[in-house]
N, CA, C and O atoms as CSV, one atom per row, in Angstrom:
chain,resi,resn,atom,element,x,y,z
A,1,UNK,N,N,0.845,-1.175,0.000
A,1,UNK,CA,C,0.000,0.000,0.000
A,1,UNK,C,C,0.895,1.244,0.000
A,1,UNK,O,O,1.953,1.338,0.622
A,2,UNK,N,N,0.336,2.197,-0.782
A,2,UNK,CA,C,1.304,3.462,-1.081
A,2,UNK,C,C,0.494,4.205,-0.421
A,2,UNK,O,O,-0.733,4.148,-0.333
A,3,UNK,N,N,1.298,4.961,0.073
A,3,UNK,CA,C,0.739,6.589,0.791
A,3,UNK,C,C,1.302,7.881,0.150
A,3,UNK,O,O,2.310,8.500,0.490
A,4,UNK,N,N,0.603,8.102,-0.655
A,4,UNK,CA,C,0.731,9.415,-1.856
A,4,UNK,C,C,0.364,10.891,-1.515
A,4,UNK,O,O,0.934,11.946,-1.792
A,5,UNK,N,N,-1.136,10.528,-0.601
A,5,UNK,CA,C,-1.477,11.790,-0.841
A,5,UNK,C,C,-1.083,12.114,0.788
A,5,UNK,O,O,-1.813,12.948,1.323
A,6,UNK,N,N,-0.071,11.570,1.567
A,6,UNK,CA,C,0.129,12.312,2.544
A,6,UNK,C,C,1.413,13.297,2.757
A,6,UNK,O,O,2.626,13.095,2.795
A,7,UNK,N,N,0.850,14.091,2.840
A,7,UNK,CA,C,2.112,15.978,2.968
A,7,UNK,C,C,2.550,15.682,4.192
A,7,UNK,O,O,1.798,15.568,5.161
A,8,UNK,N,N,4.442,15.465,4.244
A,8,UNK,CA,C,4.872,15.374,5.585
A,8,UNK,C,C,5.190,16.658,5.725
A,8,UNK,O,O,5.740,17.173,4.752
A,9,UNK,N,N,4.928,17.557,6.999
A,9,UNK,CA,C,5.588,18.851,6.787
A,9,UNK,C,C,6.817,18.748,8.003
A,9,UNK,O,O,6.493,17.942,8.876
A,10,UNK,N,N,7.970,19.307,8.204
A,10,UNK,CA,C,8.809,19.510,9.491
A,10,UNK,C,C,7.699,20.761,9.696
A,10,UNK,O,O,7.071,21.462,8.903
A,11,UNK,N,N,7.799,20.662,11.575
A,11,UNK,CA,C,7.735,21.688,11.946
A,11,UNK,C,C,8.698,22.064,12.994
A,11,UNK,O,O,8.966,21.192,13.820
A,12,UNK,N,N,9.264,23.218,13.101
A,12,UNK,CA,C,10.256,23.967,13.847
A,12,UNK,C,C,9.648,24.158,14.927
A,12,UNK,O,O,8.575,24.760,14.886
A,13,UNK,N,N,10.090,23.771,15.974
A,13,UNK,CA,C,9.628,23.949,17.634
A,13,UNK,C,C,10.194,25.450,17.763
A,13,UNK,O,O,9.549,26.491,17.636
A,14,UNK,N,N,11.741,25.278,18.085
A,14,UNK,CA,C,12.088,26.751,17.909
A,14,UNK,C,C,12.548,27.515,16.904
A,14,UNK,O,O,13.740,27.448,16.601
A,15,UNK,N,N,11.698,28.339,16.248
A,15,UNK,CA,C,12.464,29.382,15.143
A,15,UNK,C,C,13.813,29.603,15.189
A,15,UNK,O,O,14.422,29.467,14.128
A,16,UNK,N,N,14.448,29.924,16.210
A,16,UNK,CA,C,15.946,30.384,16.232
A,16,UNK,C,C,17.105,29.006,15.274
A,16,UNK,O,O,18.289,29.019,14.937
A,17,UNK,N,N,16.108,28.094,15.149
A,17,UNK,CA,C,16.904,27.089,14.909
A,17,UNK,C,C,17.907,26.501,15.893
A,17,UNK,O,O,18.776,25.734,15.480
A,18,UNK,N,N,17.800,26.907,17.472
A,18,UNK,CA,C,18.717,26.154,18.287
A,18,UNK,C,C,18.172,25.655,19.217
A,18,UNK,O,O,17.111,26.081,19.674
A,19,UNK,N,N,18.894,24.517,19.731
A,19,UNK,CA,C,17.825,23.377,20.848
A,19,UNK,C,C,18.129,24.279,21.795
A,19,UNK,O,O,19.162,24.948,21.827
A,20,UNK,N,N,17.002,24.315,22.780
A,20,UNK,CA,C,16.766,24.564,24.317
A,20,UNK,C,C,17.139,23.358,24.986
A,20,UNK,O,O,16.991,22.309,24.359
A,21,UNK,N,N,17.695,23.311,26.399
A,21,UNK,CA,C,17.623,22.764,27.073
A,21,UNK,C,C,17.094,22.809,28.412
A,21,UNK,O,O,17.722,23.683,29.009
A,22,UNK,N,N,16.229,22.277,29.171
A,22,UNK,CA,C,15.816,22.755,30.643
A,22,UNK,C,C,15.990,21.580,31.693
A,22,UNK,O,O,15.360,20.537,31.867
A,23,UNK,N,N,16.635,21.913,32.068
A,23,UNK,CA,C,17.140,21.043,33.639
A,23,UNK,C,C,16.786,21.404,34.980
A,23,UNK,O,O,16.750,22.607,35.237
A,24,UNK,N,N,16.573,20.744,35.698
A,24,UNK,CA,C,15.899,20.784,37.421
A,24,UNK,C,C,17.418,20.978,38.313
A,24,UNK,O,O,18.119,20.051,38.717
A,25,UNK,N,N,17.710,22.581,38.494
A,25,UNK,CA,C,18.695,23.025,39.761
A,25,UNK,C,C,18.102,21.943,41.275
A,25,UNK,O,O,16.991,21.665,41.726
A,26,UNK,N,N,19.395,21.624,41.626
A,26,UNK,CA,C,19.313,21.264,43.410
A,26,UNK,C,C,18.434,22.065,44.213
A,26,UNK,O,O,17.822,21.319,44.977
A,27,UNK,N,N,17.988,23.727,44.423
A,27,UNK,CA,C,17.335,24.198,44.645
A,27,UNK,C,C,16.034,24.207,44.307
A,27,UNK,O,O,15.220,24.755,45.050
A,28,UNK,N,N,15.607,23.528,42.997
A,28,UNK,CA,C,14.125,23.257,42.164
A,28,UNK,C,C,13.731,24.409,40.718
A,28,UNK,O,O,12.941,24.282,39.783
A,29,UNK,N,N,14.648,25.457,41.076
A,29,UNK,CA,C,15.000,26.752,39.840
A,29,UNK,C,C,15.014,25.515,38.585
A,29,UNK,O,O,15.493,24.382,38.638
A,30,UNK,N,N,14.486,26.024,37.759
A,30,UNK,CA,C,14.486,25.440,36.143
A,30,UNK,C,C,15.812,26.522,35.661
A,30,UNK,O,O,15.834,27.745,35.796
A,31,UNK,N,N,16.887,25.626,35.059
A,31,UNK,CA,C,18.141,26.383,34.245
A,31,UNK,C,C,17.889,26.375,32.693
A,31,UNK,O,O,17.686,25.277,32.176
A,32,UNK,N,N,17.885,27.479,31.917
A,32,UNK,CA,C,17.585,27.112,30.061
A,32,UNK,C,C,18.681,27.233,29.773
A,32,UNK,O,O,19.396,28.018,30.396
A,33,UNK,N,N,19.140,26.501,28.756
A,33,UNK,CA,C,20.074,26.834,28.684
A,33,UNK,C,C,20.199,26.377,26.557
A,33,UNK,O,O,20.152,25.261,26.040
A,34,UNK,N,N,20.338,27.600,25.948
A,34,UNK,CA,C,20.495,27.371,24.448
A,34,UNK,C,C,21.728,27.901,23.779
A,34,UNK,O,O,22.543,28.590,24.392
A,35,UNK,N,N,21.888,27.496,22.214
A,35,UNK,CA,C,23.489,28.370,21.677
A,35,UNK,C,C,22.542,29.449,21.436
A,35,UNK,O,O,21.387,29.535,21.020
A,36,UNK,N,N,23.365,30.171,21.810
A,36,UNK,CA,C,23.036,32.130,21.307
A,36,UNK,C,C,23.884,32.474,20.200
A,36,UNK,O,O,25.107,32.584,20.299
A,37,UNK,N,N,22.958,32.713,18.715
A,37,UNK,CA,C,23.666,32.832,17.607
A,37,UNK,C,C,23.801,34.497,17.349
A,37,UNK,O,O,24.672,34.993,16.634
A,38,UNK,N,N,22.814,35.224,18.041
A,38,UNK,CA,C,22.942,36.648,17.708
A,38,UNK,C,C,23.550,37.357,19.189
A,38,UNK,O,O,23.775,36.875,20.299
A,39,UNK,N,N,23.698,38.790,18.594
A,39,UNK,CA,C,24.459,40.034,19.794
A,39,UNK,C,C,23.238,40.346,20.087
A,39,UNK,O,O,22.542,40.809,19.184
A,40,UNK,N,N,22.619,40.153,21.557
A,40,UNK,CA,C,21.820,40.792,22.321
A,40,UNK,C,C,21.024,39.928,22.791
A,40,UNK,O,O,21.289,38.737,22.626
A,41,UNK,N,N,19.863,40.319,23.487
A,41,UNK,CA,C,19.415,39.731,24.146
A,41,UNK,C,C,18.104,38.503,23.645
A,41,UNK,O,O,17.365,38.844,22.721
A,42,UNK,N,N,17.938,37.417,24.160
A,42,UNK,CA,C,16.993,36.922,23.759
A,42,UNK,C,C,15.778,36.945,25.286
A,42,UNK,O,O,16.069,37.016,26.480
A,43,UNK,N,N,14.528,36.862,24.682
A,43,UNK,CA,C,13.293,37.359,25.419
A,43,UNK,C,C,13.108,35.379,26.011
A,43,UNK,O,O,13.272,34.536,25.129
A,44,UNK,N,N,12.819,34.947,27.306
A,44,UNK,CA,C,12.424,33.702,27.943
A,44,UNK,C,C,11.027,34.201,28.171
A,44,UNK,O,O,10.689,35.094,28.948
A,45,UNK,N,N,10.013,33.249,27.107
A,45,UNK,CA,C,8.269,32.767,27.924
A,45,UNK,C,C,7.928,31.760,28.750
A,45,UNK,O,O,7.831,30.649,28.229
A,46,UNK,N,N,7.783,31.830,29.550
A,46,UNK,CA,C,7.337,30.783,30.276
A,46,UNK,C,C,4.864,30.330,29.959
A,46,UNK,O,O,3.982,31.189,30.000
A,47,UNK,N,N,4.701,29.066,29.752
A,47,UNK,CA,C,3.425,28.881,29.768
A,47,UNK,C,C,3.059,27.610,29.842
A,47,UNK,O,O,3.606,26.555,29.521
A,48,UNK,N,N,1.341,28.079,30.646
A,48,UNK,CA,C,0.841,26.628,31.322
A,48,UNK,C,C,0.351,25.550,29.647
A,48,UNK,O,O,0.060,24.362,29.793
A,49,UNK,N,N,0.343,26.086,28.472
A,49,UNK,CA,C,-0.158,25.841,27.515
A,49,UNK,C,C,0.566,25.304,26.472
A,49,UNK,O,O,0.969,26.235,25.775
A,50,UNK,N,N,0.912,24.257,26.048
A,50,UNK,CA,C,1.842,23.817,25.076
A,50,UNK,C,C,1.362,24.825,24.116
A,50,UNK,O,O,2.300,25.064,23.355
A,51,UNK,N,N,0.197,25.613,23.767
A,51,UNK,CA,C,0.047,26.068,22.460
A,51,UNK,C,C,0.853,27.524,22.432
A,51,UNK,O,O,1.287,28.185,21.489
A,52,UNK,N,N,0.872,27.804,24.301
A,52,UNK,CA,C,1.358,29.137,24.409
A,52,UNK,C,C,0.659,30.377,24.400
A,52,UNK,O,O,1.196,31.483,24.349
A,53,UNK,N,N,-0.572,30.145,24.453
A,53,UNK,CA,C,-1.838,31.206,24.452
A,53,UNK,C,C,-1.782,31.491,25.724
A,53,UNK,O,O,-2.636,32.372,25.817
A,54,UNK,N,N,-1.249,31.299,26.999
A,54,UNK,CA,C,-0.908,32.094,28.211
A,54,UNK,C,C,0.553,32.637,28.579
A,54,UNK,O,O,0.881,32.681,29.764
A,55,UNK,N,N,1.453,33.062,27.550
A,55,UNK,CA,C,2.334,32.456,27.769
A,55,UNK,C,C,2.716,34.173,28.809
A,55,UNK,O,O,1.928,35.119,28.777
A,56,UNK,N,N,3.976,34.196,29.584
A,56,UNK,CA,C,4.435,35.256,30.297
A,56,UNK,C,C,5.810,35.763,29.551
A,56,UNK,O,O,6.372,34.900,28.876
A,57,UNK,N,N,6.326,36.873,29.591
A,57,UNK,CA,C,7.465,37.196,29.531
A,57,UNK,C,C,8.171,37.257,30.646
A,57,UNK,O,O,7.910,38.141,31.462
A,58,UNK,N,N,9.218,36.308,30.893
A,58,UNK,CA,C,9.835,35.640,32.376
A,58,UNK,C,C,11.179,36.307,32.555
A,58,UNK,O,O,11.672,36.512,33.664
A,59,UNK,N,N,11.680,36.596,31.545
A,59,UNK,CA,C,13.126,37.536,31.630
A,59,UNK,C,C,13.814,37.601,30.017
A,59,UNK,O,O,13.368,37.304,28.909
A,60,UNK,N,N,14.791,38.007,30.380
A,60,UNK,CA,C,15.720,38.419,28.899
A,60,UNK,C,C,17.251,37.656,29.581
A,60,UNK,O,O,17.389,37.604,30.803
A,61,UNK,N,N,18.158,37.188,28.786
A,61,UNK,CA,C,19.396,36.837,28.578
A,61,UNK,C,C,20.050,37.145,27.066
A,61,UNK,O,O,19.477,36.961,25.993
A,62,UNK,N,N,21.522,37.709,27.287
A,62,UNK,CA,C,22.362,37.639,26.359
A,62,UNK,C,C,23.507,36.623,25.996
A,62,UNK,O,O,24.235,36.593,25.004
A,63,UNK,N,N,23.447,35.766,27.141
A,63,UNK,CA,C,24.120,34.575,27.361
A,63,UNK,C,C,23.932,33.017,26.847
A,63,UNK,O,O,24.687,32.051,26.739
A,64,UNK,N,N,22.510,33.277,26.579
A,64,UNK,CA,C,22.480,31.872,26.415
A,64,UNK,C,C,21.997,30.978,27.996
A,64,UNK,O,O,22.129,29.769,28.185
A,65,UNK,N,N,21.623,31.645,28.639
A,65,UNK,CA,C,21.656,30.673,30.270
A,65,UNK,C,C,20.267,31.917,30.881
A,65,UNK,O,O,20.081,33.117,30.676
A,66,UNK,N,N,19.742,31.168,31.451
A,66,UNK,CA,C,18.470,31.850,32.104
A,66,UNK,C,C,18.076,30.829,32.814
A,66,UNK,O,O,17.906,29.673,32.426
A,67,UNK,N,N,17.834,31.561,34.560
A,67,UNK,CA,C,17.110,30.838,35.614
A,67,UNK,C,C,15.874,30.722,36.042
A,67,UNK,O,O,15.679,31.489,36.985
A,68,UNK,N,N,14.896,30.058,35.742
A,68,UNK,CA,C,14.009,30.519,35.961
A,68,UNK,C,C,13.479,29.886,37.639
A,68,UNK,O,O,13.163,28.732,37.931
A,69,UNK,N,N,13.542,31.324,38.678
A,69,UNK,CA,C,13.910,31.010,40.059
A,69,UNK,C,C,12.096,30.542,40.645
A,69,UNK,O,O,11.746,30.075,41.728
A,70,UNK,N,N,11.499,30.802,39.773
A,70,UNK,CA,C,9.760,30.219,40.484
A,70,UNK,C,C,9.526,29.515,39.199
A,70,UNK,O,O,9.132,30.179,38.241
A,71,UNK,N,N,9.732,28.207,39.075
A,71,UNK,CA,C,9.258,27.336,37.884
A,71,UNK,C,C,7.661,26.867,38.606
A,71,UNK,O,O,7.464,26.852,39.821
A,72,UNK,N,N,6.684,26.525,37.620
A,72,UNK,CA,C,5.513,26.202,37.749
A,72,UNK,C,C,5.948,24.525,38.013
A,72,UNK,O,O,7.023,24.159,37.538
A,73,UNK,N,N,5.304,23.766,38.589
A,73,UNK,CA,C,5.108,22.081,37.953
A,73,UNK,C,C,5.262,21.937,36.882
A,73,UNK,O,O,6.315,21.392,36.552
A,74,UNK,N,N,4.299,22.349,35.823
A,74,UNK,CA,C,4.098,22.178,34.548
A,74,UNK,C,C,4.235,23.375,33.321
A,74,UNK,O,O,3.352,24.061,32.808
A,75,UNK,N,N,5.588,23.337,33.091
A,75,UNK,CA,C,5.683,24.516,32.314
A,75,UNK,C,C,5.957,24.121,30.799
A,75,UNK,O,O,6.082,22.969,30.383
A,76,UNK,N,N,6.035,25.390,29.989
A,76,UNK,CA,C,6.257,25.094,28.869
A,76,UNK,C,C,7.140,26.085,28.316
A,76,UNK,O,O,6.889,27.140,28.900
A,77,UNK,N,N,8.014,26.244,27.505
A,77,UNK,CA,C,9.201,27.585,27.694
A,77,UNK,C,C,9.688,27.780,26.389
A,77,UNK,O,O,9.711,26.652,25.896
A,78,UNK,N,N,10.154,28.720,25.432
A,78,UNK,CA,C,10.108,29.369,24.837
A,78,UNK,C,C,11.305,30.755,24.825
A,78,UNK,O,O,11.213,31.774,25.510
A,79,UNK,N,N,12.296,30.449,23.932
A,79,UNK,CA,C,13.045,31.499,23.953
A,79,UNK,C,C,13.255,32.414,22.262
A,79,UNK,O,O,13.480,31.895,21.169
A,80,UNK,N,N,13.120,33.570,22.521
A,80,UNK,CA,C,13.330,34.230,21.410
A,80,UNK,C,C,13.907,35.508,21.567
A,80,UNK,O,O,13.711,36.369,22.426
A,81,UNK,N,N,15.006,35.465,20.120
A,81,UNK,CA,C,15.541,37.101,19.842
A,81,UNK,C,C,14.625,38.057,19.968
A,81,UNK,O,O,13.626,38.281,19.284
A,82,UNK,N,N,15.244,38.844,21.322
A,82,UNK,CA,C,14.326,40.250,21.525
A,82,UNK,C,C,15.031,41.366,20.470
A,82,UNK,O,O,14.192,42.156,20.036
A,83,UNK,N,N,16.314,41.578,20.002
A,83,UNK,CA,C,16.613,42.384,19.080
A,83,UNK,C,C,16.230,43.138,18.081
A,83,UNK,O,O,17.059,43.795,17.451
């Protein structure tokens, strides 16, 4: 059996094109941590919503590294060039 008429599309989780990573600090702080390809800062969302329709603006980094010191249980996170 052939499957013709199905359209695979990629979809890009993050635009920037670089993986996020989020890890659980000894303290319980969520650490992000991504490559930073541009000069300045990138904008961290934090949301209860995989779709992101609640999402918060949680801080800015130019580093590449952001703490996020009150993580929810269930978060969902999101980093983008504020530039």
């Amino acid at each position: 059996m052939a499957y013709t008429r199905i359209d695979y599309r990629h979809v890009d989780l993050h635009p920037s094109g670089a993986a996020l990573t989020v890890s659980r600090l000894a303290n319980g702080a969520a650490l992000l941590q991504w490559t930073h390809y541009f000069a300045g800062a990138c904008e961290v969302w934090r949301a209860t919503k995989p779709d992101f329709s609640d999402a918060l603006l949680i801080g800015a980094s130019p580093t590449g590294v952001f703490v996020d010191n009150s993580p929810l249980p269930k978060a969902f996170y999101s980093v983008l060039y504020g530039g």
